[in-house]
C-alpha positions as CSV (number, residue, x, y, z in Angstrom):
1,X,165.9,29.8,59.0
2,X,167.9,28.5,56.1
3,X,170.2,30.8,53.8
4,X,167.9,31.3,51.1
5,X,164.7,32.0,53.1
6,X,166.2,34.0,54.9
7,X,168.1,36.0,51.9
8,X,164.1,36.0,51.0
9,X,163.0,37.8,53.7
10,X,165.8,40.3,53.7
11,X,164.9,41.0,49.5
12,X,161.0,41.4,50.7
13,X,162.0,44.0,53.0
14,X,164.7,45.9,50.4
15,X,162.2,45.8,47.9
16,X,158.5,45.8,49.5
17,X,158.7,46.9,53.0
18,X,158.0,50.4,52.1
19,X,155.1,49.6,49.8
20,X,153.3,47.1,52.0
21,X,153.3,49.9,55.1
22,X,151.4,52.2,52.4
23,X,148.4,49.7,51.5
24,X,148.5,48.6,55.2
25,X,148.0,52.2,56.4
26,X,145.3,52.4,53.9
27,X,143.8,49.6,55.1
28,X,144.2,50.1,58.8
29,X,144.0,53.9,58.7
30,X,146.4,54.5,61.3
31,X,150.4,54.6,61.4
32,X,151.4,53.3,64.4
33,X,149.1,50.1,64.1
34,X,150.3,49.9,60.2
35,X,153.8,49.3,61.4
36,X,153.3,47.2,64.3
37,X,151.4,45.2,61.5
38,X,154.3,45.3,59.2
39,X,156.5,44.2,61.5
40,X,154.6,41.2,62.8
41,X,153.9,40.2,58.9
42,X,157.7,40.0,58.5
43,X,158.2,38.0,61.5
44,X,155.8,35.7,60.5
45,X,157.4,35.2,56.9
46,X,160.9,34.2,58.9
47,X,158.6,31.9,60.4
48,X,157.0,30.9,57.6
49,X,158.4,31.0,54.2
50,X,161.5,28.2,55.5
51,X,158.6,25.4,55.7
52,X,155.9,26.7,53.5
53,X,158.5,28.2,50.8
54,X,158.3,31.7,49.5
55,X,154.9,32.8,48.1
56,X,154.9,33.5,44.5
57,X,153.9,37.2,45.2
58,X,155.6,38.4,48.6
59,X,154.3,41.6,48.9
60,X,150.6,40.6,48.7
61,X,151.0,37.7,51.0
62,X,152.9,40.5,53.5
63,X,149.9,42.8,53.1
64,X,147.6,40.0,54.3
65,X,149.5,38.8,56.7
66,X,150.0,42.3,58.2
67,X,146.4,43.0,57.7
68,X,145.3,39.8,60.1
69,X,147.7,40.2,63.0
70,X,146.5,43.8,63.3
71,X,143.1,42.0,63.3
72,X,144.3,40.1,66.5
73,X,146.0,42.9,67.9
74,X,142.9,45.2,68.1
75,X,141.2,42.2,69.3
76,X,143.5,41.9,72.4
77,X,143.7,45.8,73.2
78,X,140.8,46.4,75.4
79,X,140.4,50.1,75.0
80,X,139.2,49.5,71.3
81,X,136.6,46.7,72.7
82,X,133.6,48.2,71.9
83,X,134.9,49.0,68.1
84,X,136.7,45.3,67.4
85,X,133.8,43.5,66.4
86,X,132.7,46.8,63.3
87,X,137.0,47.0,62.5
88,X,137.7,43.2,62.5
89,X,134.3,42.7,60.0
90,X,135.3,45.6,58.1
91,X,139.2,44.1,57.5
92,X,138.1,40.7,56.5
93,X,135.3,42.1,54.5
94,X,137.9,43.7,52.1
95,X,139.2,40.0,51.0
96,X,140.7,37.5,52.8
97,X,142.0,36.5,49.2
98,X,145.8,38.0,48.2
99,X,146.1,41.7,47.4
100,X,146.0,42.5,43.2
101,X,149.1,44.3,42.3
102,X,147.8,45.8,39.5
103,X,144.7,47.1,41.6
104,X,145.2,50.7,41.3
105,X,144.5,51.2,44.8
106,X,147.5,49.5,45.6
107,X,149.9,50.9,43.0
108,X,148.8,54.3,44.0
109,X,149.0,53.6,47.9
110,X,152.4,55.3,48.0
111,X,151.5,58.8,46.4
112,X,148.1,58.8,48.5
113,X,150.8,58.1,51.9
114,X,153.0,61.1,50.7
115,X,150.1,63.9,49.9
116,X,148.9,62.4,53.7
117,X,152.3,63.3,55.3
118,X,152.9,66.7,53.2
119,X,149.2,68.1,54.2
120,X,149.5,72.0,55.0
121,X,147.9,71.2,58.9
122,X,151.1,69.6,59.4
123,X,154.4,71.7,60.1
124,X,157.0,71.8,56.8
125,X,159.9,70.1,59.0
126,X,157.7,67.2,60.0
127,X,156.5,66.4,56.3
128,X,159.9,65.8,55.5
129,X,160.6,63.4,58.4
130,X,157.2,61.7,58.4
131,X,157.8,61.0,54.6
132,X,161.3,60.0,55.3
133,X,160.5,57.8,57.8
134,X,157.2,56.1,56.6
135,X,157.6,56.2,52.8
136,X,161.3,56.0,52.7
137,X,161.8,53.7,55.7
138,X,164.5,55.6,57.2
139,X,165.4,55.7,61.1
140,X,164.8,58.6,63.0
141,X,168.3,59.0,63.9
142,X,169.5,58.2,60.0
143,X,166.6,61.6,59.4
144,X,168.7,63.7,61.9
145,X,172.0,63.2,60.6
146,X,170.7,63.9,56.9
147,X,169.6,67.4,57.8
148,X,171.6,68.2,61.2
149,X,169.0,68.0,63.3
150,X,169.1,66.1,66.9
151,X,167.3,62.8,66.8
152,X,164.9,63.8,69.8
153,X,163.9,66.6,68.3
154,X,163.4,64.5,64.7
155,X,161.4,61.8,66.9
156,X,159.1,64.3,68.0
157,X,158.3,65.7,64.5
158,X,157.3,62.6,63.8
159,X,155.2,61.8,66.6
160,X,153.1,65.3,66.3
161,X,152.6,64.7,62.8
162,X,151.1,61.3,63.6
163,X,149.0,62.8,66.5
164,X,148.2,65.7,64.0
165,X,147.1,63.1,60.9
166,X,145.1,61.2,63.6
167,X,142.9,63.9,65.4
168,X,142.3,65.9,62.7
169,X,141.1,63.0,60.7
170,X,143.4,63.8,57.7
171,X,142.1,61.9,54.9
172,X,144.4,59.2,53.0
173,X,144.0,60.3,49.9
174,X,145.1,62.5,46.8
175,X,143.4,66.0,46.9
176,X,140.7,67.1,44.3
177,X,139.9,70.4,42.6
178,X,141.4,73.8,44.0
179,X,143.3,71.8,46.5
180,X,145.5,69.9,44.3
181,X,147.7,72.8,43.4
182,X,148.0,74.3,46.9
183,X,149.5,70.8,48.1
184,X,151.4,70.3,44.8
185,X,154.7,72.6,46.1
186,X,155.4,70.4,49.4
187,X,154.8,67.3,47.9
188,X,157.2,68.4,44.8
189,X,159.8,69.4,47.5
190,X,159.4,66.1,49.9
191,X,159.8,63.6,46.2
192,X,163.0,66.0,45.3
193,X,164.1,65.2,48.7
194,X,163.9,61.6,48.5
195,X,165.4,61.4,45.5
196,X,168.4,63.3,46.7
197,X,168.9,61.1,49.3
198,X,168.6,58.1,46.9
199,X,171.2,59.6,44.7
200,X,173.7,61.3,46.6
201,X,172.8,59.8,50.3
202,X,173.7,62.3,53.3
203,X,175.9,59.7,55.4
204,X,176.8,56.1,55.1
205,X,179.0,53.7,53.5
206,X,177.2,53.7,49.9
207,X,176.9,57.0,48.1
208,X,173.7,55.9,46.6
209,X,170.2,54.3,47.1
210,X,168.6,53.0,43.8
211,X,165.7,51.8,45.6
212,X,165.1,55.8,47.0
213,X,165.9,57.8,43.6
214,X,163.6,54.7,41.8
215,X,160.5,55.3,44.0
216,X,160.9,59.2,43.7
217,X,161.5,58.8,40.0
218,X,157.9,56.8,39.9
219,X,156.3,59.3,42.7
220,X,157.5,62.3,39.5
221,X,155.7,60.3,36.8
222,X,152.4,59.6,38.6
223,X,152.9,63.5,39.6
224,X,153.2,64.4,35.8
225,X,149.7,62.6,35.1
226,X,148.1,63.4,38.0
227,X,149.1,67.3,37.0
228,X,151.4,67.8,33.9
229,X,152.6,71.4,34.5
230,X,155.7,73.2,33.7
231,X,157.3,72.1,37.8
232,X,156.0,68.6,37.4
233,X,157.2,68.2,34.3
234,X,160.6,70.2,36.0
235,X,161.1,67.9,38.5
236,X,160.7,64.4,36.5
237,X,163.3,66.0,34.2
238,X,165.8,66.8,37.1
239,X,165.3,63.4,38.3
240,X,165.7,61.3,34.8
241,X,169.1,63.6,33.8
242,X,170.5,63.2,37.2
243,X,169.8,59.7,36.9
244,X,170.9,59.1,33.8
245,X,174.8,59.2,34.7
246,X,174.3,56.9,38.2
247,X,176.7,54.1,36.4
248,X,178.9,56.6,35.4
249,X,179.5,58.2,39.1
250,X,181.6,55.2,41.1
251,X,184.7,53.8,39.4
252,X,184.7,50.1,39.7
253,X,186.4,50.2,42.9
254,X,183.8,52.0,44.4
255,X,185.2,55.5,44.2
256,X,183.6,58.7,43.5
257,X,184.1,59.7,39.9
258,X,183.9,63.5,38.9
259,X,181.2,64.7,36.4
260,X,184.3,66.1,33.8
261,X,186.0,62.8,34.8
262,X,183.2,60.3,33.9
263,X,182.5,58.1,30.9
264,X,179.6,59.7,29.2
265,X,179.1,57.0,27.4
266,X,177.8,55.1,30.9
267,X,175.0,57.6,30.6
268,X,171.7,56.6,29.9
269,X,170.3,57.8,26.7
270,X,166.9,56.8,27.2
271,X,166.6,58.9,30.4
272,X,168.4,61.8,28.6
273,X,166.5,61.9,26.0
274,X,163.5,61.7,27.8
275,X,164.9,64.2,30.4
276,X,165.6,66.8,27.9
277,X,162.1,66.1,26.2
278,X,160.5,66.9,29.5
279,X,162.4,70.3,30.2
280,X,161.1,71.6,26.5
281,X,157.6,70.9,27.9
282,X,158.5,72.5,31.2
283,X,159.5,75.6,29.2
284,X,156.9,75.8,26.5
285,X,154.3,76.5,29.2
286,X,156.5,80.0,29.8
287,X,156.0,80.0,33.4
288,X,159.4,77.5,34.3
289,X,160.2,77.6,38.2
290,X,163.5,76.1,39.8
291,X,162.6,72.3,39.0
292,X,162.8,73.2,35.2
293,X,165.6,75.5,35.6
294,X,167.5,72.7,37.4
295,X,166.6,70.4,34.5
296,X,168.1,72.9,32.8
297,X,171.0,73.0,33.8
298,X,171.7,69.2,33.7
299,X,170.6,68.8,29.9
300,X,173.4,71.4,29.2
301,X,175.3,69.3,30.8
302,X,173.6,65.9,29.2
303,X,173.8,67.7,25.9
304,X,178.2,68.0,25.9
305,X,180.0,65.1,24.5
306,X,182.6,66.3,26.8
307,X,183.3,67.8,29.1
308,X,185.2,70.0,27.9
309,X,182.1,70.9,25.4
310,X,180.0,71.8,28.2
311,X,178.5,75.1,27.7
312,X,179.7,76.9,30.8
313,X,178.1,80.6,30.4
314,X,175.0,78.8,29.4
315,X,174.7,77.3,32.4
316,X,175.7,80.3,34.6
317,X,173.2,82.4,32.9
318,X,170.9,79.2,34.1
319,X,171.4,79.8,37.4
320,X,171.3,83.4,37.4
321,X,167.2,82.5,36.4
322,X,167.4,80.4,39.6
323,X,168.6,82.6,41.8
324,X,165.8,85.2,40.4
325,X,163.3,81.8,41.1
326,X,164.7,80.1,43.9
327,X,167.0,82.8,45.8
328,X,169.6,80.4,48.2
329,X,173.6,80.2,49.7
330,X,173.5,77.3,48.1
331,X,172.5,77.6,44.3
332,X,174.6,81.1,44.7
333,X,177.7,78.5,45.5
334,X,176.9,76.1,42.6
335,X,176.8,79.2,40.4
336,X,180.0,80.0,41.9
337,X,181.6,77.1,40.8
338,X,179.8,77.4,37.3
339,X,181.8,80.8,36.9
340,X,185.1,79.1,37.9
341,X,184.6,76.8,35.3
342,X,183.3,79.8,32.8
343,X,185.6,82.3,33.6
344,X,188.5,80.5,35.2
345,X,189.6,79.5,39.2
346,X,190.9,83.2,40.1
347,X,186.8,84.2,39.0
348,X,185.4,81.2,40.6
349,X,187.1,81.6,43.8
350,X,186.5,85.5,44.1
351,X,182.9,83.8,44.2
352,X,183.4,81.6,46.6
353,X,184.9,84.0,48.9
354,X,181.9,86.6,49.1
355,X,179.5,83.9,49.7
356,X,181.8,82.4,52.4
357,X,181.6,85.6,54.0
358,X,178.4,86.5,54.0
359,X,177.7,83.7,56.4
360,X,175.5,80.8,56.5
361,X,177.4,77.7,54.8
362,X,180.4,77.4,57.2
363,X,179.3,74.4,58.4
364,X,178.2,72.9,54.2
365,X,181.4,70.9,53.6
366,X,180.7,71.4,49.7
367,X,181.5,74.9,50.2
368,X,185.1,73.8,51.6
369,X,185.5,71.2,49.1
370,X,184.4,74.4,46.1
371,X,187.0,76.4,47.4
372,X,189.6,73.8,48.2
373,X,189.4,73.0,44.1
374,X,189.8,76.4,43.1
375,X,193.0,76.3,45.3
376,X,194.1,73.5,43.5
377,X,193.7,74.9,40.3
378,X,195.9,77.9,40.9
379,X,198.3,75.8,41.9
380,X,197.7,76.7,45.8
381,X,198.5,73.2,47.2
382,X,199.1,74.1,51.1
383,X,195.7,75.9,51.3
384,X,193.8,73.8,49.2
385,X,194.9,71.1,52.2
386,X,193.2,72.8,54.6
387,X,190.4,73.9,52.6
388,X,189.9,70.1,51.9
389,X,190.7,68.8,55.5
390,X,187.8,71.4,56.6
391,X,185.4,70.0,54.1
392,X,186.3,66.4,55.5
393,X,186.0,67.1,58.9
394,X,182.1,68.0,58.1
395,X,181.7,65.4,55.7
396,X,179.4,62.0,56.3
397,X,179.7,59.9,53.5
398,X,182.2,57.0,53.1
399,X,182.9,57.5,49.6
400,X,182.8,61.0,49.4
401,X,185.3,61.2,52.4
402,X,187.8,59.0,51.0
403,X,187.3,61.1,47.6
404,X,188.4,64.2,50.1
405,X,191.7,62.0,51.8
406,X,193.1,61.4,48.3
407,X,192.6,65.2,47.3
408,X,194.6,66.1,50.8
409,X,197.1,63.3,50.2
410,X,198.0,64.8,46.7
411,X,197.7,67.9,48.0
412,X,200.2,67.4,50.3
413,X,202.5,65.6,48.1
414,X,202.6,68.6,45.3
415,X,203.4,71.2,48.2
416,X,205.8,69.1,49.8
417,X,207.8,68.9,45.8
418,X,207.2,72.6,45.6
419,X,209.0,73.2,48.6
């Protein structure tokens, strides 16, 4: 294959993979054979696309391509014999021509995949990894190390909820009437979760994923019009003002850079703006739950020209509303570290210390690293060390672990002058 068909194919599967396993599950109605398809279609395009060239529009011609090779695979599997000739008909009937991309049945192929893979009959644990793995197009093992789960046990998930979509005939669809809003909460979860993984990945040598936080950003704004409520609304917000300060996050070099430390004026105003429009339509309903809260909170901080500006007690009384909404170890920490900012280390580490004590985030390297900077700030070199050689002995992510060596390198250095 030459360099730039091959480049090609790569780009087609950065960019479309994810989207052409959507509309080919639609099509096929089954996950397994979906993939298999998707997999075939990309072989064929490093067969193809070097002597043919590179189709105008590579994710339609991937979809068709998928969508006849699973043709010939249920041809050649002789347990489906008796169905082939009714399946075959029925997958050429529905165009032999290219895929529209502005068919709405494609473009909305990906929400219909995730409220498939967050329906109630299927266990909470195994939403996440099924929409992780299928809409996301993450490994099984890349799943378990994100949430600290073994990869057998993540592989199984997956496999029941398969099974479970299968036999009980779950449809692929978005939910109508009374059943919209029962299904709304896990879905709203599962798109905060990609997004999260987009923007501040769990492991690896890149601390973000654009393509992740983009298609969670897009899932939030067909949520909005689908159902614009206060938590829809919430969670688009949470997404845009988090997002809004992505080229702001990495120094140039590639390291992590502080929210006090960062250029604000890297920030995106046009996702701030809209951000903040968002959260005053969250709130205006008068029934805000933790997505607008969260929004919250990062407009307060979208809102400071500096950092120094930043409204601390604003934001502490923020997530005192989020620990009424959303009771956790972990927002109780990130209020913690609100109060240190609000009320000074000695205040924020006091903090720290009860939550470290009650159990629960020993093994949350954020909690180390929260601590660890308190330390610092009183001036406590040697124990902010260990505090941040704890934190990066549970930590997973390249950038965020040399972030943590530099911290124990200086740390080291000022206690070595003290003494």
């Amino acid at each position: 294959m030459t360099g730039e068909a091959a480049r090609a194919v790569e780009d087609a599967w950065r960019i479309h993979s994810r989207r052409v396993l959507a509309t080919l599950i639609r099509l096929l109605g089954d996950f397994d054979l979906a993939e298999e398809a998707l997999h075939e279609a990309f072989l064929a395009a490093s067969r193809q696309w070097p002597e043919a060239g590179v189709p105008a529009n590579p994710r339609a011609w991937l979809v068709s391509a998928g969508r006849f090779r699973a043709i010939d695979r249920l041809r050649r599997r002789a347990r489906f014999a008796a169905a082939v000739p009714d399946i075959a008909e029925e997958l050429h009937g529905e165009g032999l021509a290219m895929p529209d991309e502005d068919d709405p049945a494609i473009a909305d192929d990906r929400l219909r995949l995730i409220f498939t893979c967050c329906h109630p009959a299927i266990a909470p644990e195994a939403q996440v990894a099924l929409t992780l793995r299928e809409l996301c197009g993450l490994t099984t093992g890349e799943i378990a190390r994100a949430f600290l789960a073994a990869t057998p046990a993540v592989a199984q998930r997956i496999v029941r909820a398969k099974a479970k979509i299968r036999e009980a005939r779950i449809p692929y669809a978005v939910p109508e009437g009374p059943e919209l809003p029962q299904r709304l909460e896990s879905v709203l979860r599962v798109v905060y979760l990609v997004f999260n993984e987009g923007y501040s990945a769990h492991f690896g040598a890149s601390l973000t994923r654009a393509d992740l936080s983009g298609e969670a950003i897009r899932l939030g704004r067909l949520m909005v019009e689908l159902m614009p409520d206060a938590e829809t609304f919430g969670l688009l917000a949470l997404m845009l003002l988090n997002e809004s300060r992505r080229a702001a996050r990495l120094s140039e070099a590639g390291e992590i850079v502080l929210l006090p430390d960062q250029d604000r004026a890297l920030w995106d105003s046009a996702l701030t703006g809209e951000g903040a429009v968002l959260v005053e339509r969250a709130f205006a309903t008068g029934e805000v739950g933790s997505y607008a809260i969260q929004a919250a909170i990062s407009a307060v901080h979208a809102a400071a020209r500096t950092a120094e500006a930043t409204d601390w007690r604003r934001i502490v009384l923020l997530y005192d509303m989020l620990l009424d909404a959303a009771p956790s170890p972990v927002v109780r920490l990130n209020r913690a570290v609100a109060v240190g900012m609000a009320d000074g280390p000695e205040a924020g580490l006091a903090a720290v210390e009860e939550i470290a004590a009650a159990g629960g985030l020993d093994g949350y390297h954020l909690l180390h690293a929260a601590r660890a900077d308190m330390l610092r700030r009183l001036g406590r070199h040697a124990g902010a060390q260990v505090a941040y050689e704890r934190a990066l002995a549970l930590c997973t992510m390249e950038p965020e672990r040399r972030f943590l060596q530099g911290r124990i390198r200086e740390m080291a250095a000022l206690d070595a002058a003290a003494g």
